[in-house]
N, C-alpha and C positions, 0 to 999 in steps of 0.2 A: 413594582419591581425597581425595586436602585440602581442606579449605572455599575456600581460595582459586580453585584449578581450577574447580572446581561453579560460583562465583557469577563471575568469566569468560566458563563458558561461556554461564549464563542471563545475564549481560549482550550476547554478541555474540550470543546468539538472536534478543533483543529491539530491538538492534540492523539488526541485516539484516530483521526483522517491518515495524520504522518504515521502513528504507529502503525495502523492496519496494511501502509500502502505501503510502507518503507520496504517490506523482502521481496516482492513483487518487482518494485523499481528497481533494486537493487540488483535483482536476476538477472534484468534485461538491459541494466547496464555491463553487467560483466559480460554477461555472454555475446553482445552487441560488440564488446571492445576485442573479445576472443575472436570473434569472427572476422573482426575489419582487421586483424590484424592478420589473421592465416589469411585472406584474402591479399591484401598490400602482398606478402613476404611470396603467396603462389601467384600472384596477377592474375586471378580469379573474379572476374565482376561479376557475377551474378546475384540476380536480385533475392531469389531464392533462396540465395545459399546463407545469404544474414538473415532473415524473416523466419525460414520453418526451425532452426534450432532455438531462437528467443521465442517462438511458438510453443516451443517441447519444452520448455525448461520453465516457462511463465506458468503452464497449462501445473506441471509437477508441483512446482511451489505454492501453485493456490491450493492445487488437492491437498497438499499435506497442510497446508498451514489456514485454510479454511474455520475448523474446531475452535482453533484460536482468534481468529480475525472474529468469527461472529461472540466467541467469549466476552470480548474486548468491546464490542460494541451493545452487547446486551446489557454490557455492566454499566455501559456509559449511560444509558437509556434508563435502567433502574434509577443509577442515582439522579440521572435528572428529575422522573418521573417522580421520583419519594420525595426531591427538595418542593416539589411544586405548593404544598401549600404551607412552607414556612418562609418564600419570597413573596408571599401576598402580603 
């Protein structure tokens, strides 16, 4: 295997990792800044109250968006799997 193939493949590993992970992080950042903020503006600290909504809304977004995450990673696994014997 050639250094070029190798670093390919860990580029589109890392690649489809960002893709799958991106709506997920992306949830719990919005919803983490929604929360700190109604918190800050009511003087609200509780721990709870930032935790179970980035809970409910992390939980939603993987449900829906599951179909596609494992799409994404099947397909990335095919084409690894199919390159394998023309890197030999």
């Amino acid at each position: 295997m050639s250094p070029e193939i190798a670093i390919d493949i860990g580029r589109d590993a890392i690649l489809v990792m960002l893709l799958a992970s991106a709506p997920v992080l992306a949830t719990g950042l919005i919803v983490g800044l929604i929360t700190g903020i109604f918190q800050a503006v009511t003087q609200i600290n509780e721990q709870s109250l930032s935790f179970i909504p980035k809970l409910i809304a992390v939980v939603i977004v993987v449900s829906l968006l599951l179909p596609w995450m494992i799409n994404q990673l099947v397909h990335y696994s095919t084409n690894l799997i199919s390159g394998i014997p023309g890197s030999l």
